[in-house]
C-alpha positions as CSV (number, residue, x, y, z in Angstrom):
1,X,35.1,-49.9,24.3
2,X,31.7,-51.1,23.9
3,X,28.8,-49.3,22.5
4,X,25.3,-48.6,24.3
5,X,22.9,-51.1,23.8
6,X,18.7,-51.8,24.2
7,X,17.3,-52.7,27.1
8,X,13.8,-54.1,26.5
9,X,11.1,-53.7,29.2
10,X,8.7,-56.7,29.1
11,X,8.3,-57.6,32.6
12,X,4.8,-55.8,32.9
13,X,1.7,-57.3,33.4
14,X,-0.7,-55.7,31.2
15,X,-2.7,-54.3,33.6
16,X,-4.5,-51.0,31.5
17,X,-4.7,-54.0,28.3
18,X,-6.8,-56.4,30.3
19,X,-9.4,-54.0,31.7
20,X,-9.5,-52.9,28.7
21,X,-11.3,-56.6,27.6
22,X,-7.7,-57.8,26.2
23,X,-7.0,-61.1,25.9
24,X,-3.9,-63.0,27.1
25,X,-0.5,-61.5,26.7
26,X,-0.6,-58.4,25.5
27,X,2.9,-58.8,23.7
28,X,2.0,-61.5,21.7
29,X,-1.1,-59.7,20.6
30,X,-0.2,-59.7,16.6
31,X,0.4,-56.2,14.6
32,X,0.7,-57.9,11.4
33,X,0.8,-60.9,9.2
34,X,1.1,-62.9,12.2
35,X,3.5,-60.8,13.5
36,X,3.0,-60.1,17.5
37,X,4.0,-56.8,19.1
38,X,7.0,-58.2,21.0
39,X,8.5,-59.8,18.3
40,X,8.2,-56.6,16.2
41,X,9.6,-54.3,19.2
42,X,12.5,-56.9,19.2
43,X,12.8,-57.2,15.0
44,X,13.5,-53.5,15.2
45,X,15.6,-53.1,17.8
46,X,17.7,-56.1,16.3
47,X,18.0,-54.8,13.1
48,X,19.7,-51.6,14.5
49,X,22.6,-53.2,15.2
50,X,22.7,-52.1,18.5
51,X,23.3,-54.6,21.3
52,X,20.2,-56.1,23.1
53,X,18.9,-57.2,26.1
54,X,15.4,-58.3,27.5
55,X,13.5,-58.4,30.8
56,X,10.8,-60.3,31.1
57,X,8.8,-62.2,33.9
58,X,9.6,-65.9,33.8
59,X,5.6,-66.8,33.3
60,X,6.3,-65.3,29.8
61,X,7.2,-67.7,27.9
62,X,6.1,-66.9,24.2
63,X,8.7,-63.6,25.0
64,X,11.6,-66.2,26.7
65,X,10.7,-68.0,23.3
66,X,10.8,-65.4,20.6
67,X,14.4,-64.2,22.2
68,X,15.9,-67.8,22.2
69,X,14.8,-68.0,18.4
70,X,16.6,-64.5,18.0
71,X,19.3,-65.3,19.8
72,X,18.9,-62.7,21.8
73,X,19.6,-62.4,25.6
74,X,17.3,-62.2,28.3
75,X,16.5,-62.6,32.2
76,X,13.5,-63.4,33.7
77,X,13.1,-60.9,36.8
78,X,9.3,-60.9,38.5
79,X,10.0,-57.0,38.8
80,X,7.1,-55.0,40.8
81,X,7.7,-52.0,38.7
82,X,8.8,-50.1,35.3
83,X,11.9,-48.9,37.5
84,X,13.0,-52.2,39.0
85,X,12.6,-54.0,35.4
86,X,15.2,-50.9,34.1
87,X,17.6,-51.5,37.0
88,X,18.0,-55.3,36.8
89,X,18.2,-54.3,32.5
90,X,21.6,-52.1,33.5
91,X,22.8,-54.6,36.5
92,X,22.6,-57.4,34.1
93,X,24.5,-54.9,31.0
94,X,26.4,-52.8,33.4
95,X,29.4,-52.7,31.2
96,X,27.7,-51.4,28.0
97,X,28.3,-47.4,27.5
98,X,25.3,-46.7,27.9
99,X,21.1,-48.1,27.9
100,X,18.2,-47.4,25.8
101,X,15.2,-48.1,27.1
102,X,12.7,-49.2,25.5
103,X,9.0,-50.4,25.9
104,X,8.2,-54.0,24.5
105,X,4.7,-52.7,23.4
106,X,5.7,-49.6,21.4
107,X,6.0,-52.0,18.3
108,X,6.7,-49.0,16.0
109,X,9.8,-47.4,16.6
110,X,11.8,-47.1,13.4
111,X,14.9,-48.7,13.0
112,X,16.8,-45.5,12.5
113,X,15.8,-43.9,15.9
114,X,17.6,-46.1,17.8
115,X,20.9,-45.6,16.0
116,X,19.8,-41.5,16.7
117,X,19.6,-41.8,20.1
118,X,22.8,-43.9,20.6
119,X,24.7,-41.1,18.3
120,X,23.0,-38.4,20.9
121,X,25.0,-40.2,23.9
122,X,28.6,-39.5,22.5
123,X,27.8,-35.6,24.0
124,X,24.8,-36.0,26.1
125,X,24.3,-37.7,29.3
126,X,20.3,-38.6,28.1
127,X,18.3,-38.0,25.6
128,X,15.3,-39.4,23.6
129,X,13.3,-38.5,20.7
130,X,10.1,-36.3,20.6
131,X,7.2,-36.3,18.4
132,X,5.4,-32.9,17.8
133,X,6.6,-32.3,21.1
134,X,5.6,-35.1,23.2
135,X,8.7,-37.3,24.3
136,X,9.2,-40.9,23.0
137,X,10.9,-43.8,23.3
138,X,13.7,-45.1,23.3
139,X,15.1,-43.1,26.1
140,X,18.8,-42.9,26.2
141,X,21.1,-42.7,29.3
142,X,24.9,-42.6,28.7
143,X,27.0,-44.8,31.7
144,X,27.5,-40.9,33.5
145,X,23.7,-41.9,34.8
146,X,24.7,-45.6,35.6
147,X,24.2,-45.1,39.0
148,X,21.0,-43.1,39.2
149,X,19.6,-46.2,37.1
150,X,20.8,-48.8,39.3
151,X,18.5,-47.4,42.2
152,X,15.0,-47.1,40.4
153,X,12.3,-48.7,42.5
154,X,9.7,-47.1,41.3
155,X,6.4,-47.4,38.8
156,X,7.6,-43.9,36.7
157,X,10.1,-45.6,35.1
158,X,13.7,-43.6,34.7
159,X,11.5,-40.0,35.2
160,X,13.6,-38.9,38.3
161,X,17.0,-39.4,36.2
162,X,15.7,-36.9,33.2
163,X,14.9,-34.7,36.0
164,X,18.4,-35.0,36.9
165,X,19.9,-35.4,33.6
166,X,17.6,-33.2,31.2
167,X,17.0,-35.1,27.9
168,X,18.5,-34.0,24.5
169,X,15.8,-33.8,22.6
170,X,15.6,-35.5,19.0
171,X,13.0,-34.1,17.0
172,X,11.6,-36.9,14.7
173,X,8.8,-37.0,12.3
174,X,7.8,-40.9,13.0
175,X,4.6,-40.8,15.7
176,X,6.0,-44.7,15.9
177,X,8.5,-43.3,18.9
178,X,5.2,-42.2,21.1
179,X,2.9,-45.2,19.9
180,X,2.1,-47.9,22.3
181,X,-0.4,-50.8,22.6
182,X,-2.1,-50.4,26.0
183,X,-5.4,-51.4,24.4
184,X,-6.9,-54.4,22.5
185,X,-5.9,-54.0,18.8
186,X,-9.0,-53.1,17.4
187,X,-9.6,-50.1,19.7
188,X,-5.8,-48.9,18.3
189,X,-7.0,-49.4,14.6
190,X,-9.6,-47.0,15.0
191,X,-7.8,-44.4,17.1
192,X,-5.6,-44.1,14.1
C-alpha cells in the first residue's frame, strides 16, 4: 500500500503578484538567504517524507529546474485554473492513498503539518489544518474523494469537494499553514 503524497500547485500565473508591481516569477521571488519561495514550499514538503509531486506550466523553468535538482517529479500542464492544476496532480499520482494539496507560494508550512494531515486521512476522508480558525493548507483528501478530484475545472480550487467531504479540522499554532506570497516581498515584511 502506498502512502498519500504532496501535490504542489505551481501552474499559476501570478496574476494578484504582478498588479501588485511584482517582478518576474513570483516563485522564485527569494524568502531568505537566497532562498526563493518555491524552493522553500518544495524543501519542506521534501523533508516530510512524504511523496511529492509538482505541476507547473512548461514556461517555468527555474521551477522545472529546482525539481530536477531535487529529484523531484513534475509535469508541465498549461492548466487554466487552481482546479485543473489539482486534477492533472491526482491523474498523474492516481495510485497514491491519498493527495495533499498544497500551494507553491505558501513557503511556510512547517514540516510537521504535513505529516498531521496525512495521519488525519487514516479516519477522515479530508481534512486540513486551521489557524485561529481560518483554514490552511495543505488540504488533505483521502483516495474515497479521488473521483470528485479528478473532475475540478474550476478557479476555487478543491472547495466543492470539502463541501462534500467536510474537512477534519487540525488546529495548529503555526500562522505558516495560512501564509502566502500574493504580494511583492516587501509589502509581506511589513504586514508582519
Amino acid at each position: 500500500m502506498t502512502s498519500p503524497g504532496i501535490l504542489i500547485a505551481a501552474a499559476g500565473l501570478g496574476n494578484r503578484y504582478l498588479a501588485a508591481g511584482g517582478q518576474g516569477l513570483k516563485l522564485d521571488q527569494p524568502v531568505s538567504d537566497g532562498i526563493s519561495v518555491f524552493q522553500q514550499t518544495l524543501k519542506n514538503a521534501c523533508d516530510s517524507g512524504l511523496p511529492v509531486h509538482v505541476v507547473t506550466r512548461s514556461s517555468s523553468g527555474s521551477i522545472q529546474a529546482h525539481c530536477r535538482f531535487s529529484g523531484v517529479p513534475y509535469i508541465c500542464r498549461d492548466t487554466r485554473c487552481l482546479g485543473e492544476t489539482i486534477a492533472e496532480g491526482v491523474r498523474h499520482n492516481a495510485g497514491w492513498e491519498g493527495w495533499l494539496i498544497q500551494l507553491a507560494d505558501m513557503p511556510f508550512v512547517p514540516v510537521g503539518i504535513y505529516r498531521l494531515v496525512a495521519d488525519a486521512l487514516e479516519q477522515h476522508v479530508s481534512a486540513r489544518p486551521f489557524y485561529q480558525r481560518l483554514p490552511g493548507h495543505p488540504v488533505g483528501f483521502a483516495r474515497q474523494a479521488k473521483a470528485d478530484l479528478l473532475r475540478l475545472r474550476y478557479a476555487e480550487g478543491a472547495s466543492s469537494v470539502l463541501m462534500r467531504y467536510p474537512p477534519y479540522k487540525i488546529p495548529v499554532m503555526d500562522r505558516g499553514v495560512i501564509q502566502d506570497i500574493d504580494l511583492p516581498l516587501p509589502s509581506i515584511r511589513n504586514n508582519d
